[in-house]
N, C-alpha and C positions, 0 to 999 in steps of 0.2 A: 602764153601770157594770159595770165587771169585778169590783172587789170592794165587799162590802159594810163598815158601819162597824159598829166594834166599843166593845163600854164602854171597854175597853183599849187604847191605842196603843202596838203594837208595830213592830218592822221588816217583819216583812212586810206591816203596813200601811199603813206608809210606799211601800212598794213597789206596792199597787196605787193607793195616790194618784196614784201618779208615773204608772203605764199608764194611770189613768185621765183624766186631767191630757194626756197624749198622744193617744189616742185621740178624744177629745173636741174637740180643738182642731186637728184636723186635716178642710178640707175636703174634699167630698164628689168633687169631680174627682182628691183627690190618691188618694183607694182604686180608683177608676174606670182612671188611668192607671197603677197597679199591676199589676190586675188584665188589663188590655190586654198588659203586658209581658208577664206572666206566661202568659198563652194565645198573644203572639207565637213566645216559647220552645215550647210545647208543641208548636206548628204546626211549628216547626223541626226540633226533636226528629223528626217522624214522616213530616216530608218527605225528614230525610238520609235513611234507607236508602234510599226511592224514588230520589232521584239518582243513588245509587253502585251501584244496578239499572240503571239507565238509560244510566249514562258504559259500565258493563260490556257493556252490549248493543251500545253504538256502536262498541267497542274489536272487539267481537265480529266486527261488521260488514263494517269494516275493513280486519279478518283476512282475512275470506271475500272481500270484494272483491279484495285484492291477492294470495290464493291464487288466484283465478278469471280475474285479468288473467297472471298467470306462465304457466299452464296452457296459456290462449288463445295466450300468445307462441311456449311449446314448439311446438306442434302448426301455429301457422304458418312458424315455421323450419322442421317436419318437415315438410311438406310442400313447401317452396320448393325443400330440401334436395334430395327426391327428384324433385323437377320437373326440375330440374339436373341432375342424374346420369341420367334417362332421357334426355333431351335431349343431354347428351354422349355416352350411348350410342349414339345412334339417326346420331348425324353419323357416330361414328367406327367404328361396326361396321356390318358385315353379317350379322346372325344367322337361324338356322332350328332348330326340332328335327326337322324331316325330313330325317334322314340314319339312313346304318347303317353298321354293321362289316362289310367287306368283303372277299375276298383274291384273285388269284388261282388260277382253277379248271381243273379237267383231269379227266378219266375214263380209267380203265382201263380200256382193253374187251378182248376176244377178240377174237383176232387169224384164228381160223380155228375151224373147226365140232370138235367133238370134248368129249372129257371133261376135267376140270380135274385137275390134279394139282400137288402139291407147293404147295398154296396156304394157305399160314398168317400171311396178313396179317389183321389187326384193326383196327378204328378204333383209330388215338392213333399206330398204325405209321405212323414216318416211311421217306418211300421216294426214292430219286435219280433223277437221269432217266438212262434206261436200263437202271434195274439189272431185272434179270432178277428178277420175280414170283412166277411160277408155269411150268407147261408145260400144252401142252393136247397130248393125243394122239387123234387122227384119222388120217385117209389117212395124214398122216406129223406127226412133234412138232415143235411150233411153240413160241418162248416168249412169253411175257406181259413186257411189259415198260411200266415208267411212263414217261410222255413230260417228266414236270418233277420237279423238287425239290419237295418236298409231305408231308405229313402227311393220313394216312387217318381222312375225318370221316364215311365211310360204308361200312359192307361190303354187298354184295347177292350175294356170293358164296360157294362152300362147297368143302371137299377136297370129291374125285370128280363133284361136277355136270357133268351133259353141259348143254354152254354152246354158242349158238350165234355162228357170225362177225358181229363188232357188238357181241355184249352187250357193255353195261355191268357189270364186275366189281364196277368200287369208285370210288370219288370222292375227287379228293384237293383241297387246299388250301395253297396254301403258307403256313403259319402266322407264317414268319420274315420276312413282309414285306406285314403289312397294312393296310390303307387304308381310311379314310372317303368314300363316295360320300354328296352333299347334294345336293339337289333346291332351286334358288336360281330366287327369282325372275326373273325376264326383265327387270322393273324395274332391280334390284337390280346387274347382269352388267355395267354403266358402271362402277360403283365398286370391283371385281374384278379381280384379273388374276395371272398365272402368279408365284409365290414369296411373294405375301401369306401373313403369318402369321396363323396359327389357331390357338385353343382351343378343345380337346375336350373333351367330358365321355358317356363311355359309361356307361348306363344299370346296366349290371353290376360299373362302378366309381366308382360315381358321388361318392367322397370326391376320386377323384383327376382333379386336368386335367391333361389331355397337350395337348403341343405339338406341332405340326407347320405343314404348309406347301401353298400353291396347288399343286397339280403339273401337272392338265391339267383346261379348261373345256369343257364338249358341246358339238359343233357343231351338234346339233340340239333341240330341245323332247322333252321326254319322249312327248307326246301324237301325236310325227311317226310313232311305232313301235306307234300302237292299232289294234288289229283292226278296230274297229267305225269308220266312218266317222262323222264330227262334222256333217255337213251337215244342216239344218233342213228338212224339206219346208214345214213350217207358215208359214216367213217370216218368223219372228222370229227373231232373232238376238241374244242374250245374250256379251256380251264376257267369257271368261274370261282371267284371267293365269297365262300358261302357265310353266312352270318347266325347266331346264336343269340336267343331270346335272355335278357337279364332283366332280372327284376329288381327295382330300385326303390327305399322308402323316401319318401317327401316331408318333410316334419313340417307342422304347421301351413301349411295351405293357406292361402285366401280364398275368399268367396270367387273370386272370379276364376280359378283352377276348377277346369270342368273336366270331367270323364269323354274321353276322345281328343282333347287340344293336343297338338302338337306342342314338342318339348325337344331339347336339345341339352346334352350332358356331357360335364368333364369329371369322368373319373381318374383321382390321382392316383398314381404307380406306387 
């Protein structure tokens, strides 16, 4: 009983006639299967957030999977990519970094025994062939003169030195016409041959390639010109691959292409 009775019958008594009239008259399965509903809702209620955690983490997932699959595809184009490109290199050049800057050389020397005079050359002095040097004065005056077109990359000489016939005064180079000499494999000298073009890259310029061209191939092994004899006494014999001097033109040089820089070359097949 929700409400109790009163001496008075009013409307609100009416009213809990009527709840109690309902209440009363309603079986015990029917509060049972309310109460079921009503804990299915609740269960509901506390499982959404769990799902829409759960959908976000597979979303997440997903992400990372199809981030993780792109990456793996980069990285194998990048590598097939450069498998490729060494592979066409390797057919279509012949490359080394053993080579150098190189030019034509020449000495000035004394031409007869005596003191040196009128000698005011300097390294960077460009000199012609035959021009007249210096004088030495001995027994009688002799003059000094250069045997080529060249530029002085050494002085070992001084005004008035007594200088003997022979010495070496000075050392020239001819600067306006330098060359790359490469040390090529023995292998390598099948796929080679006279006017194959070349890219340069000297070590002292090394933003810039120059071009140039085959000019002349060694007819000997570098190791034909070794002091020491190569022969084994022990009886073992080790096969080395011997390498072959080539000579290579440089067109247009810069100023910073100096005689001695190292230089590295792809000649193409």
């Amino acid at each position: 009983m929700l409400c109790r009775g009163k001496n008075k019958f009013t409307a609100s008594d009416l009213s809990c006639s009527v709840l109690n009239n309902f209440f009363s008259t309603r079986p015990a399965s029917y509060w049972a299967g309310n109460r079921k509903t009503q804990n299915r809702g609740s269960l509901s209620n506390r499982l959404q957030p769990k799902y829409k955690d759960m959908k976000g983490e597979i979303n997440m997932s997903k992400g990372r999977l199809i981030a993780t699959n792109i990456i793996g595809l980069i990285i194998v184009l990048a590598i097939l990519a450069g498998g490729a490109y060494f592979y066409y290199d390797s057919i279509s050049y012949v490359k080394t970094d053993e080579a150098h800057v190189t030019g034509e050389m020449a000495d000035i020397t004394a031409p007869a025994s005596g003191k040196l005079s009128d000698w005011a050359l300097k390294e960077g002095s460009k000199v012609s062939k035959d021009e007249k040097a210096a004088k030495i004065k001995g027994e009688q005056t002799v003059d000094v003169k250069s045997i080529m077109d060249g530029t002085i990359v050494k002085n070992e000489a001084k005004e008035g030195q007594i200088v003997q016939a022979g010495q070496t005064l000075a050392k020239t180079i001819d600067m306006d016409h330098l060359y790359i000499t490469a040390n090529i494999e023995e292998n390598d000298l099948k796929d080679i041959e006279k006017g194959d073009k070349v890219d340069i890259v000297v070590d002292g310029d090394s933003g810039t390639t120059f071009e140039g061209n085959v000019e002349e191939i060694g007819y000997a092994t570098n190791s034909t010109f070794d002091l020491l004899s190569q022969s084994n006494s022990s009886g073992n014999y080790t096969k080395v691959t011997q390498k072959v001097p080539v000579k290579i033109s440089i067109k247009n040089p810069s100023d910073k292409v100096l005689p001695g820089m190292n230089a590295s070359v792809k000649i193409s097949k």
